[in-house]
VONU-263770 format. One record per residue (C-alpha): chain; x, y, z; residue number from 1. Coordinates in pm, 1 decimal, decimal comma. Layout:
<ch:A; x:X; y:Y; z:Z; i:NUM>
...
REM end
This chain:
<ch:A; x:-5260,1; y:-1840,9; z:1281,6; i:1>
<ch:A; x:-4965,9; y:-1847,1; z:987,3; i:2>
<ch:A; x:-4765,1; y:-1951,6; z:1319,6; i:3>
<ch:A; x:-4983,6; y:-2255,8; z:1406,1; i:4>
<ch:A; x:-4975,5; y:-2356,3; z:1070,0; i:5>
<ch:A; x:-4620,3; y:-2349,9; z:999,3; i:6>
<ch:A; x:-4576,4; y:-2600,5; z:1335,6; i:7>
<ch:A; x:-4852,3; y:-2793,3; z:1185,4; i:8>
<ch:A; x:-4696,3; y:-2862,8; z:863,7; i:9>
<ch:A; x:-4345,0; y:-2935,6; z:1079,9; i:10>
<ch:A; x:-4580,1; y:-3193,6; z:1290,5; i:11>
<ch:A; x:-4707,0; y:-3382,8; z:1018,1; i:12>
<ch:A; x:-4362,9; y:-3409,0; z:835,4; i:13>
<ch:A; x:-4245,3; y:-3554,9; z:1203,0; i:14>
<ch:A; x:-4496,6; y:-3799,9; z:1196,1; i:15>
<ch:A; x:-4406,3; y:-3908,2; z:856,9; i:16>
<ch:A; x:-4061,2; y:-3944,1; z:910,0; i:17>
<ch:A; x:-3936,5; y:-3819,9; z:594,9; i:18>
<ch:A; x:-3995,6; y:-3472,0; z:450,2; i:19>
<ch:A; x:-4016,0; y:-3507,9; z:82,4; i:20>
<ch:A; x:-3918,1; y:-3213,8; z:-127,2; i:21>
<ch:A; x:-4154,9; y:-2993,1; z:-249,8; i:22>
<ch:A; x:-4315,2; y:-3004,0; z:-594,7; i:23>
<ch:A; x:-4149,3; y:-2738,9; z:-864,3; i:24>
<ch:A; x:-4296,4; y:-2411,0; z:-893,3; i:25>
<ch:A; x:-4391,4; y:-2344,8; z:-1244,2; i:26>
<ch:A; x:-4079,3; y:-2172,0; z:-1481,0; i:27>
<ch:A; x:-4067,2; y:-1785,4; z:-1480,5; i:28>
<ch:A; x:-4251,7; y:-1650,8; z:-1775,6; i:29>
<ch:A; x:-4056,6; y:-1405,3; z:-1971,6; i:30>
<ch:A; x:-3967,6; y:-1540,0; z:-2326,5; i:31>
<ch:A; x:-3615,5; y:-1488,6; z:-2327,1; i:32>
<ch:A; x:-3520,6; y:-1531,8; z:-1975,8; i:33>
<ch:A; x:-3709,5; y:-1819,1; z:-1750,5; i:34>
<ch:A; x:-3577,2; y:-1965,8; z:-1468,3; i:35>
<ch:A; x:-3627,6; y:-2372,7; z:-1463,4; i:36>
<ch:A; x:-3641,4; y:-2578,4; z:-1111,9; i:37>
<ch:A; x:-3564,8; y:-2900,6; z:-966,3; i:38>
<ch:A; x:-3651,7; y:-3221,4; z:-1253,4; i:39>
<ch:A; x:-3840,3; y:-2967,1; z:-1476,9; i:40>
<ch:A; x:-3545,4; y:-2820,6; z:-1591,0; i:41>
<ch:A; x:-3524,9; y:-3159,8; z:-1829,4; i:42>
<ch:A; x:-3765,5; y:-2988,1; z:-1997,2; i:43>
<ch:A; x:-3654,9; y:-2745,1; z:-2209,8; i:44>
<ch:A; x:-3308,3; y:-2963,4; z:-2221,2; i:45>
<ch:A; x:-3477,4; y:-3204,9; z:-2393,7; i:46>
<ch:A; x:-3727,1; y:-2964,0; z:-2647,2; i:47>
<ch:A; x:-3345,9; y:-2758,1; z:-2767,7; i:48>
<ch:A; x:-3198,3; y:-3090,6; z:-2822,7; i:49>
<ch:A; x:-3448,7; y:-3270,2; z:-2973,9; i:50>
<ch:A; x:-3537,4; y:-2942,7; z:-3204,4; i:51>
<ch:A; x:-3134,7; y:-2819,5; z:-3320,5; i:52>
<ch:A; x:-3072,9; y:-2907,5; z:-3635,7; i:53>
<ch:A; x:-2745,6; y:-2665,1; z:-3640,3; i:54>
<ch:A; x:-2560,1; y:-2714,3; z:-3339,9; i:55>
<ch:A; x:-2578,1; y:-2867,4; z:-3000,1; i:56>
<ch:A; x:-2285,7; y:-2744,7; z:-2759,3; i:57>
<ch:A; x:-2249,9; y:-2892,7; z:-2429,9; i:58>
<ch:A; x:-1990,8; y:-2869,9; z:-2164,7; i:59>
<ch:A; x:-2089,0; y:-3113,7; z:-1835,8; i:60>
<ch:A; x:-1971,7; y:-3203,4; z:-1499,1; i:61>
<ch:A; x:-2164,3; y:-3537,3; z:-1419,0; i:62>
<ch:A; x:-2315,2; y:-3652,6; z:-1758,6; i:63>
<ch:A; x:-2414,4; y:-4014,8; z:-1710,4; i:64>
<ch:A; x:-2772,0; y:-3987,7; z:-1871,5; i:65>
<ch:A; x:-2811,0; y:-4252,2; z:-2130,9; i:66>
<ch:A; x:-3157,3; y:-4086,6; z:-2309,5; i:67>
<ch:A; x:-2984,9; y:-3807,6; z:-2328,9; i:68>
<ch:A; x:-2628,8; y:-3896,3; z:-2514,9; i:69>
<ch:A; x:-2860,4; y:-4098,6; z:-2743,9; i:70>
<ch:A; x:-3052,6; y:-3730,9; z:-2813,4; i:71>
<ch:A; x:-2687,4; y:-3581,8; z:-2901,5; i:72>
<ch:A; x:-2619,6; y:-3849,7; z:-3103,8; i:73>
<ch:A; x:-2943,9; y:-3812,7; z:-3310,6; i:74>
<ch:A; x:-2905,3; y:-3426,9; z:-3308,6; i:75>
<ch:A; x:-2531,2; y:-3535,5; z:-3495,5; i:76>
<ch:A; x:-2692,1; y:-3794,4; z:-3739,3; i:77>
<ch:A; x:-2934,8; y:-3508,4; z:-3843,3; i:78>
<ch:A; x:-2585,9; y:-3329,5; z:-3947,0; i:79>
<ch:A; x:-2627,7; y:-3050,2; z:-3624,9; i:80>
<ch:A; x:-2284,2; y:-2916,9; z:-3504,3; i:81>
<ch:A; x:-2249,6; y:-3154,6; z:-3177,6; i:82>
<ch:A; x:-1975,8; y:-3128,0; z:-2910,5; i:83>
<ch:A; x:-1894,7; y:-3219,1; z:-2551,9; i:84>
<ch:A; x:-1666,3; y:-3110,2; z:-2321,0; i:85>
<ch:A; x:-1647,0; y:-3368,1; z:-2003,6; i:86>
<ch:A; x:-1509,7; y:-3345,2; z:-1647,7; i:87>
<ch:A; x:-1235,0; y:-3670,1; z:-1708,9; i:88>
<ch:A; x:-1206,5; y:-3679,9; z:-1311,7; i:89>
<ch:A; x:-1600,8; y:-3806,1; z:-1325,0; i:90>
<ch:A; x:-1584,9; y:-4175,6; z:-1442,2; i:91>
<ch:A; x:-1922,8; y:-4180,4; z:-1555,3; i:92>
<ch:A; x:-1894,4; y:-3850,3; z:-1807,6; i:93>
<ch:A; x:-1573,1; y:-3980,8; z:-1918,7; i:94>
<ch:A; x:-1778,6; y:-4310,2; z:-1990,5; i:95>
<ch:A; x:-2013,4; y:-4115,4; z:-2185,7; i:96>
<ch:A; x:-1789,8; y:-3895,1; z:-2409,0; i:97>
<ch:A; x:-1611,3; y:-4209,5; z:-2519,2; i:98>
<ch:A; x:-1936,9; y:-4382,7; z:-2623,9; i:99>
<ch:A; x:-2071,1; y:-4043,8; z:-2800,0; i:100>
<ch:A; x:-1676,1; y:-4033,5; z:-3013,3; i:101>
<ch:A; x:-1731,8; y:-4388,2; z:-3111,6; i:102>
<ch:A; x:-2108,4; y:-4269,4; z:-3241,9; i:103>
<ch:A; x:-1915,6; y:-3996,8; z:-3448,2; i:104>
<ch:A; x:-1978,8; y:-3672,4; z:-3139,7; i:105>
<ch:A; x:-1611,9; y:-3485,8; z:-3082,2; i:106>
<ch:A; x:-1578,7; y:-3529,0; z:-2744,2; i:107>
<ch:A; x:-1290,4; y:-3381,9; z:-2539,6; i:108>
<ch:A; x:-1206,8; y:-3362,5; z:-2155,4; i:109>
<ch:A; x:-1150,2; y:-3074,2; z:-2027,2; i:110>
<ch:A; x:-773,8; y:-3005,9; z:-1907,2; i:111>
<ch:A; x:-842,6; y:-2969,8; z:-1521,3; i:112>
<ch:A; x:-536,2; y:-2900,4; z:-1310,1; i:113>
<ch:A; x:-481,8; y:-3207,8; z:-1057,8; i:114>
<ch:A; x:-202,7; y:-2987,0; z:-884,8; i:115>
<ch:A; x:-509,4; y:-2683,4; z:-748,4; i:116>
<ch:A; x:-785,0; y:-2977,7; z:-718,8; i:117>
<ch:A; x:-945,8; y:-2791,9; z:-1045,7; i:118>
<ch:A; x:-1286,1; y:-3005,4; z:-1154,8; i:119>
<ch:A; x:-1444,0; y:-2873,5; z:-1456,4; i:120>
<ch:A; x:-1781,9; y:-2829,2; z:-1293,2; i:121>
<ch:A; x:-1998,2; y:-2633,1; z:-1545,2; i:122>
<ch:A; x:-2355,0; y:-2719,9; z:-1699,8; i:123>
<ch:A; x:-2401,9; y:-2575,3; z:-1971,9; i:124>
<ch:A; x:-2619,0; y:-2657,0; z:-2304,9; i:125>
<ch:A; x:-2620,0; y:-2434,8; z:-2607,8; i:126>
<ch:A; x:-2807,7; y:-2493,5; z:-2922,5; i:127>
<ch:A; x:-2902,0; y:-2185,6; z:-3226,0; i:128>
<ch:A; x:-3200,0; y:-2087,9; z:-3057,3; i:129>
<ch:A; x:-3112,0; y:-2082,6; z:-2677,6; i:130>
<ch:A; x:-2953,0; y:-2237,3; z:-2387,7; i:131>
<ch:A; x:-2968,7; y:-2418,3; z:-2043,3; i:132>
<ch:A; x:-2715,2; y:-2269,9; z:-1771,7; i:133>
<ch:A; x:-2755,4; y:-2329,3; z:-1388,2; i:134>
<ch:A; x:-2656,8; y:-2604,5; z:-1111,7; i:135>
<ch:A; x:-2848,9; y:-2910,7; z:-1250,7; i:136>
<ch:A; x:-2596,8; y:-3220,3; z:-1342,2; i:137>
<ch:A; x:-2715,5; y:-3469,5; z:-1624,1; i:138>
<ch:A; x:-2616,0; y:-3762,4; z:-1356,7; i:139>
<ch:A; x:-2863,4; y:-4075,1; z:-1346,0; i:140>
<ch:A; x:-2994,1; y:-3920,8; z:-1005,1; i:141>
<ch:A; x:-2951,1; y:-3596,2; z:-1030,8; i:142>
<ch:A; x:-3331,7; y:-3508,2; z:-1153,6; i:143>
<ch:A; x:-3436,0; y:-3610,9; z:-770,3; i:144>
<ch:A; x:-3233,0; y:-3280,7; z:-664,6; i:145>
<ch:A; x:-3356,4; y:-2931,1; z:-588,8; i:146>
<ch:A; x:-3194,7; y:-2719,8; z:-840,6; i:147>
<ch:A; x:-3240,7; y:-2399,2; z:-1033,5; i:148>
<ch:A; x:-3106,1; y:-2363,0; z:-1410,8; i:149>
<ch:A; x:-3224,9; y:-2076,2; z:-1641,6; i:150>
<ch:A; x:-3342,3; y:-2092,2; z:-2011,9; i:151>
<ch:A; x:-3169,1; y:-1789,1; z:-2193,2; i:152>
<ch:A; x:-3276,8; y:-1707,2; z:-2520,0; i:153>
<ch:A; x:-3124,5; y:-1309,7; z:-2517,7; i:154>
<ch:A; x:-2923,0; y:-1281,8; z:-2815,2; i:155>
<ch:A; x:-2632,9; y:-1134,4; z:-2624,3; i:156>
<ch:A; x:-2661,1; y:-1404,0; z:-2353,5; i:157>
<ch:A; x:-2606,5; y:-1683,6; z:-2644,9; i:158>
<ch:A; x:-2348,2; y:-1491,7; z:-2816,9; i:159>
<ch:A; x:-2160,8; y:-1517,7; z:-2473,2; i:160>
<ch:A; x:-2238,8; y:-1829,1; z:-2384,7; i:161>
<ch:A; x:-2054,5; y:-1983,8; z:-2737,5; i:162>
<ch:A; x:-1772,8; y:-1746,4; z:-2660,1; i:163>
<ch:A; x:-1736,3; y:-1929,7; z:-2341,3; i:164>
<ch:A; x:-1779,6; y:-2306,2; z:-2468,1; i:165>
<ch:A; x:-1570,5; y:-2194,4; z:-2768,1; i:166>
<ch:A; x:-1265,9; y:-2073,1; z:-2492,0; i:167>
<ch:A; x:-1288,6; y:-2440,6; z:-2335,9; i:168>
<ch:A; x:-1309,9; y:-2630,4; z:-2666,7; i:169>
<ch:A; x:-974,4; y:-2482,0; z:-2757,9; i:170>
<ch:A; x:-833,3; y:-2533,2; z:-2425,0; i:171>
<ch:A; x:-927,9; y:-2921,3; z:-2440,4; i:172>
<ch:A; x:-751,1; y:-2906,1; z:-2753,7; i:173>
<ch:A; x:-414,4; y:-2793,9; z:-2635,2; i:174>
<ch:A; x:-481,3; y:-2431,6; z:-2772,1; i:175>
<ch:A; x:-604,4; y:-2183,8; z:-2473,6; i:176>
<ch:A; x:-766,1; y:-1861,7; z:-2587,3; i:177>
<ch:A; x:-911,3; y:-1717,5; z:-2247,3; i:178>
<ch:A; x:-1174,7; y:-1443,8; z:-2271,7; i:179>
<ch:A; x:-1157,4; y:-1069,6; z:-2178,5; i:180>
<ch:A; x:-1282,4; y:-1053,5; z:-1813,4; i:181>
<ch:A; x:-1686,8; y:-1006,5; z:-1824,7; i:182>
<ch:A; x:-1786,0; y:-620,8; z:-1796,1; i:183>
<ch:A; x:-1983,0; y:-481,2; z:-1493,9; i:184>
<ch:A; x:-2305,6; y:-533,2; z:-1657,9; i:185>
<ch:A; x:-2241,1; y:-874,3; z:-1773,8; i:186>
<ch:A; x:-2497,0; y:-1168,2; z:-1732,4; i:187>
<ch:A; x:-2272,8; y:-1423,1; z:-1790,9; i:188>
<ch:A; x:-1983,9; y:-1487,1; z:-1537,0; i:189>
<ch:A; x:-1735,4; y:-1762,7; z:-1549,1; i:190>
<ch:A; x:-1458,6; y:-1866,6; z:-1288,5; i:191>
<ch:A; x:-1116,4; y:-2059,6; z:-1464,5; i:192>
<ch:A; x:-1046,9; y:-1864,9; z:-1720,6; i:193>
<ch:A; x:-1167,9; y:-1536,7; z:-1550,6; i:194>
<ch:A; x:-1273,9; y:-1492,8; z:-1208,6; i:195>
<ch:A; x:-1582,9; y:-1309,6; z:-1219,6; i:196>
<ch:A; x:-1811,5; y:-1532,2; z:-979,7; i:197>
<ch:A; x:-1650,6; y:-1391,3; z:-690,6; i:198>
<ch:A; x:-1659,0; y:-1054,6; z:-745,2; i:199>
<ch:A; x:-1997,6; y:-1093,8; z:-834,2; i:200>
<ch:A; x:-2080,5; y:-1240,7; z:-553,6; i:201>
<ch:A; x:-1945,1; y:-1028,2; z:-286,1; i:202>
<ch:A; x:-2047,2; y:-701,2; z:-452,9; i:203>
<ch:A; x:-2428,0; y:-824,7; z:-465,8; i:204>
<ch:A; x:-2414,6; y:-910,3; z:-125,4; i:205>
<ch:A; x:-2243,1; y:-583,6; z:-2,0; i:206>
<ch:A; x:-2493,0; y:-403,6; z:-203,1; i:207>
<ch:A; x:-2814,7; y:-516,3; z:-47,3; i:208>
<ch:A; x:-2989,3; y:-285,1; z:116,0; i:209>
<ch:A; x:-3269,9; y:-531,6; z:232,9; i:210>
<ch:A; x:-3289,1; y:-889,7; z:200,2; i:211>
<ch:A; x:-3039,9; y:-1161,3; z:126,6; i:212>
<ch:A; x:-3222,6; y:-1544,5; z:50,5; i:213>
<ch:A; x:-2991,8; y:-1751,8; z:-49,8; i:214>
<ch:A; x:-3001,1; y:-2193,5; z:-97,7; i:215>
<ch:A; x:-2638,2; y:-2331,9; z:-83,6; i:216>
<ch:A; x:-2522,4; y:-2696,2; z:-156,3; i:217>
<ch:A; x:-2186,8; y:-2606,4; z:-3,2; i:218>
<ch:A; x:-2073,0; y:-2298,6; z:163,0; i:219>
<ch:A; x:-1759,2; y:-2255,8; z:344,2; i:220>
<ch:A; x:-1575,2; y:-1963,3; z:163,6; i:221>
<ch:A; x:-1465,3; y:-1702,7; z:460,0; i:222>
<ch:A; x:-1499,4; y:-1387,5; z:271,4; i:223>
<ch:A; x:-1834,4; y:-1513,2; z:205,5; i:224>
<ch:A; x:-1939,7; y:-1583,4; z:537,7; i:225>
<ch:A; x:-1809,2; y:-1247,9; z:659,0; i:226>
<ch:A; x:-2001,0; y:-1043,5; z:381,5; i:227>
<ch:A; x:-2316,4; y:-1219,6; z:512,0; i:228>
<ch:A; x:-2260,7; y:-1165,3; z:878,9; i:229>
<ch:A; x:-2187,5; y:-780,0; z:801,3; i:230>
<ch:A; x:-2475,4; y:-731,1; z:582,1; i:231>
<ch:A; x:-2691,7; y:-926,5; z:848,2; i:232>
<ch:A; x:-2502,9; y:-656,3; z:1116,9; i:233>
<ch:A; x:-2620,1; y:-347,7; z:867,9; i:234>
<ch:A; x:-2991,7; y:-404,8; z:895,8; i:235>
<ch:A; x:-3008,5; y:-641,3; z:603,3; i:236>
<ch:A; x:-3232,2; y:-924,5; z:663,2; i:237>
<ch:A; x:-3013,8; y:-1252,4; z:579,6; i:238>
<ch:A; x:-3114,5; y:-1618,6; z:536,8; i:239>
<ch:A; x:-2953,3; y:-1916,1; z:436,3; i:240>
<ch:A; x:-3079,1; y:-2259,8; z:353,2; i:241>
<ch:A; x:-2798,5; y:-2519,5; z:356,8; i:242>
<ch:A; x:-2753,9; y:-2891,5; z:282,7; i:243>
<ch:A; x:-2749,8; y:-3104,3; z:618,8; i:244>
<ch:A; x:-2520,5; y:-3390,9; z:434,5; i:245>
<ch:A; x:-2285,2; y:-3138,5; z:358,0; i:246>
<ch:A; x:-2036,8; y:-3185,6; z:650,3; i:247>
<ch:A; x:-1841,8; y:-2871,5; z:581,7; i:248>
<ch:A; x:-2191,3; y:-2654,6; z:566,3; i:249>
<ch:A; x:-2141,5; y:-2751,8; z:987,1; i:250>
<ch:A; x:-1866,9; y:-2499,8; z:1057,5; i:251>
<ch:A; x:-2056,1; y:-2283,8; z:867,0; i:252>
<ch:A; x:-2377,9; y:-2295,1; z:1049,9; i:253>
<ch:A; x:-2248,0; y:-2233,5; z:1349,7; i:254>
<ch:A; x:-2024,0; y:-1954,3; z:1244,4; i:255>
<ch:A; x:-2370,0; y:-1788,7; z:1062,6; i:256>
<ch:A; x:-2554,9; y:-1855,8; z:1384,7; i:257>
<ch:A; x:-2330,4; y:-1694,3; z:1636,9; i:258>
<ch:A; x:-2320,8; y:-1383,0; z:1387,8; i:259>
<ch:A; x:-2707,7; y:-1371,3; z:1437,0; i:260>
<ch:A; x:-2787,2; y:-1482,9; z:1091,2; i:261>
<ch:A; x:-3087,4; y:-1692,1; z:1055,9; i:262>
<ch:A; x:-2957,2; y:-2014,9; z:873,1; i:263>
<ch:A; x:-3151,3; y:-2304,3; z:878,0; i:264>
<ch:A; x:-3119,0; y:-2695,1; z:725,4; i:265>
<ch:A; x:-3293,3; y:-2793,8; z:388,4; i:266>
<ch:A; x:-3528,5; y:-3114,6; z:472,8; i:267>
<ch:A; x:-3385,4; y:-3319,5; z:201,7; i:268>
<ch:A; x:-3545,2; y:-3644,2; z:171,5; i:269>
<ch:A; x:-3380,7; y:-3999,1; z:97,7; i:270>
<ch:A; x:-3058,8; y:-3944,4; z:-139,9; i:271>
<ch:A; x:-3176,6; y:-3625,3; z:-257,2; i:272>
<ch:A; x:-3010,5; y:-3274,9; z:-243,9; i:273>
<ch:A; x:-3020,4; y:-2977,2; z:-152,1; i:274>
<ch:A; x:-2768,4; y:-2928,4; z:-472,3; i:275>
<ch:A; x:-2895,6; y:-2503,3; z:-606,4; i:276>
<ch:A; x:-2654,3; y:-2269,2; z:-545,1; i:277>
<ch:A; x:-2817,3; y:-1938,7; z:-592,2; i:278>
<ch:A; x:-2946,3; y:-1632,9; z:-399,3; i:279>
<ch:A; x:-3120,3; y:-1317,2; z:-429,8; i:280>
<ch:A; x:-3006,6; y:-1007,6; z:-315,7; i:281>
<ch:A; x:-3292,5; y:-733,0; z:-312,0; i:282>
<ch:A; x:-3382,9; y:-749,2; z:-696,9; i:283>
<ch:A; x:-3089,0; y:-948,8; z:-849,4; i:284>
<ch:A; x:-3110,7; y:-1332,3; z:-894,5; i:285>
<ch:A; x:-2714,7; y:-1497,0; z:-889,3; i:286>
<ch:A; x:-2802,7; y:-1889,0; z:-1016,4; i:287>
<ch:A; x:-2531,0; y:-2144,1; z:-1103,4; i:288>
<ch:A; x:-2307,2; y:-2413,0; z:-1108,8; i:289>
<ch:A; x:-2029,9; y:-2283,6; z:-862,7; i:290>
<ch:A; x:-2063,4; y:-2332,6; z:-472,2; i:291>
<ch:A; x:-1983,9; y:-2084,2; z:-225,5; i:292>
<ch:A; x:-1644,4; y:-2204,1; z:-149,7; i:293>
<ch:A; x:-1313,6; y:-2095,2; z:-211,9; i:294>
<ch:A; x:-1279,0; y:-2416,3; z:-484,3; i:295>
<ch:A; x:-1599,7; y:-2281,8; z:-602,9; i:296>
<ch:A; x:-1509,0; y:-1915,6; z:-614,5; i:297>
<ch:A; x:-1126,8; y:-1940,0; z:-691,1; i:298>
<ch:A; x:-1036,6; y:-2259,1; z:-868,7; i:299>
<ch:A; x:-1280,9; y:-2482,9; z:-1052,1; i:300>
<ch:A; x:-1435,9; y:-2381,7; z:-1344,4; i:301>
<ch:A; x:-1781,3; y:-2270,3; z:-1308,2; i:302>
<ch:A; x:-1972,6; y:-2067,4; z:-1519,2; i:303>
<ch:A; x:-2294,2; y:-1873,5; z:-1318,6; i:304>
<ch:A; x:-2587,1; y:-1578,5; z:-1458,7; i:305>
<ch:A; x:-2688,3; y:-1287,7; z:-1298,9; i:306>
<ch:A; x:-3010,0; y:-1121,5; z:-1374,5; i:307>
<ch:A; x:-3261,1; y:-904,9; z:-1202,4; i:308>
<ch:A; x:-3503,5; y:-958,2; z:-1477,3; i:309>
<ch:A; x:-3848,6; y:-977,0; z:-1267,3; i:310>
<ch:A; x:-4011,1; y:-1293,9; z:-1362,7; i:311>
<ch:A; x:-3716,9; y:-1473,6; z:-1282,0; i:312>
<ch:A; x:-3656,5; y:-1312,4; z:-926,6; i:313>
<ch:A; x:-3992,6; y:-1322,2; z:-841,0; i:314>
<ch:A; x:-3994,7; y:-1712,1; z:-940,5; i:315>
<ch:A; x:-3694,8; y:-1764,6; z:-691,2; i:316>
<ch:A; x:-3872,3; y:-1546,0; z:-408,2; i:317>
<ch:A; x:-4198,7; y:-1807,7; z:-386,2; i:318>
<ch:A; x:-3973,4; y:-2099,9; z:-423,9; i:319>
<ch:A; x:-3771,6; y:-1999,2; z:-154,3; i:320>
<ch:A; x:-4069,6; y:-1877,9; z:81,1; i:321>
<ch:A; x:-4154,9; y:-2230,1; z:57,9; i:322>
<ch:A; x:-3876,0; y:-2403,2; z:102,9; i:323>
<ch:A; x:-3805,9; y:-2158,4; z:418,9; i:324>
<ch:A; x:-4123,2; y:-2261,2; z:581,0; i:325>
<ch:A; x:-4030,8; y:-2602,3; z:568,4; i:326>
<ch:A; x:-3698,3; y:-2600,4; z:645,0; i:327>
REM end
């Protein structure tokens, strides 16, 4: 019956000729950790701004939002602490940190190195009470995406976070002052300064002992793709969701396939994405900004959380069932 129901569902999205993306689950429920999807994570990035009255930190790859520079520069005429750090290489964030330093925000780009291809690709908003990490641009279009940020409000997790936009604030001002590399038990991982998404990465998937579900915007990074195919050859069970208009995600899907893992296409819909890049591995949730490629894992600068705190994984787990079924 669940089999005749899934080809149903697959029939009917045939025979409309466009499958549209699913409507967001609602966030995970624990206070201090909640895990935000798809446009709903505008949300609580519009309740911190709108509510900081000391500071409003921001570091963004794609920031072309107009409702939402006009929010930082309210946030700054209510005297709140207000910065952005830009990607220069995006036209339209460099458009919008010069029209938030003529309304009084500091604004600076962030140095990326043209030489290794470096973008500065992190999302990140910080205000005193909490913050908004994950994958989700503030582009014009990106709200159409599917996307997974988190709302942190751990005091430990802040405290980290403004450590981090603090180490890129003095780098876009010509005085670098990397972090200490993140502990083992660290939440917060970054990859630039430190490369601790990798690591991370690899050592969750070598450690699972059942399931890998993972949703990838771009994934082409070989020791990646190996880890996957040997936990899939250890009795893990492994699946991928990838972007179709991704043309590198091709090699990959074909390398996946012929290993035996079960990898399938995201029905995006229109100019929408398929844009998280996240996965859970048994009981730990791994959600940010940087892909699954070497760029991603080796060169940009990304900055990505890993949790295993329950509402959060279990948020991911019915999102993804969905979007499996679909797909």
């Amino acid at each position: 019956m669940q089999r005749f129901a899934v080809l149903l569902i697959l029939l009917l999205f045939s025979a409309c000729g466009a499958v549209r993306l699913p409507a967001a689950s609602p966030p995970s429920a624990s206070a201090e950790f909640r895990l935000w999807q798809d446009a709903a994570i505008f949300q609580p990035v519009k309740t911190l701004v709108g509510g900081a009255r000391q500071r409003v930190l921001v570091e963004m790859y794609e920031f072309g939002r107009r409702d939402l520079a006009t929010e930082l520069e309210e946030a700054h005429a209510r005297g709140a602490d207000v910065r952005l750090i830009f990607d220069p290489s995006v036209k339209v964030s460099a458009a919008t940190g010069a029209l938030l330093a003529r309304a009084g925000v500091e604004a600076r780009p962030y140095p990326i190195d043209d030489h290794r291809h470096q973008i500065d690709h992190v999302k990140l908003l910080l205000t005193e009470s909490a913050a908004v990490v994950g994958g989700m641009n503030w582009g014009a279009a990106s709200s159409r995406n599917h996307d997974y940020a988190f709302e942190l409000r751990r005091a430990a997790d802040l405290v980290r976070l403004r450590a981090v936009f603090e180490q890129d604030w003095a780098l876009a001002g010509g005085h670098p002052a990397p972090l200490t590399a993140a502990g083992p038990e660290e939440s917060i991982l970054q990859t630039g300064a430190q490369t601790e998404v990798r690591p991370a990465l690899l050592a969750l998937i070598r450690g699972a002992r059942h399931e890998i579900a993972a949703e990838v915007f771009d994934l082409t990074d070989a020791d990646v793709l190996a880890a996957l195919a040997a936990a899939h050859r250890s009795g893990v069970r492994v699946r991928v969701l990838l972007d179709p208009n991704q043309s590198s995600n091709r090699g990959s899907y074909t390398v996946l396939k012929r290993a035996g893992v079960d990898v399938r296409w995201f029905p995006v819909h229109g100019s929408a994405k398929l844009h998280a890049k996240a996965g859970r591995f048994d009981r730990q949730l791994l959600v940010g900004s940087a892909n699954w490629t070497y760029s991603g894992l080796s060169v940009n600068h990304e900055l990505d959380v890993r949790t295993s705190e329950a509402a959060a994984v279990a948020a991911y787990a019915t999102r993804f069932e969905t979007d499996w079924a679909m797909s």
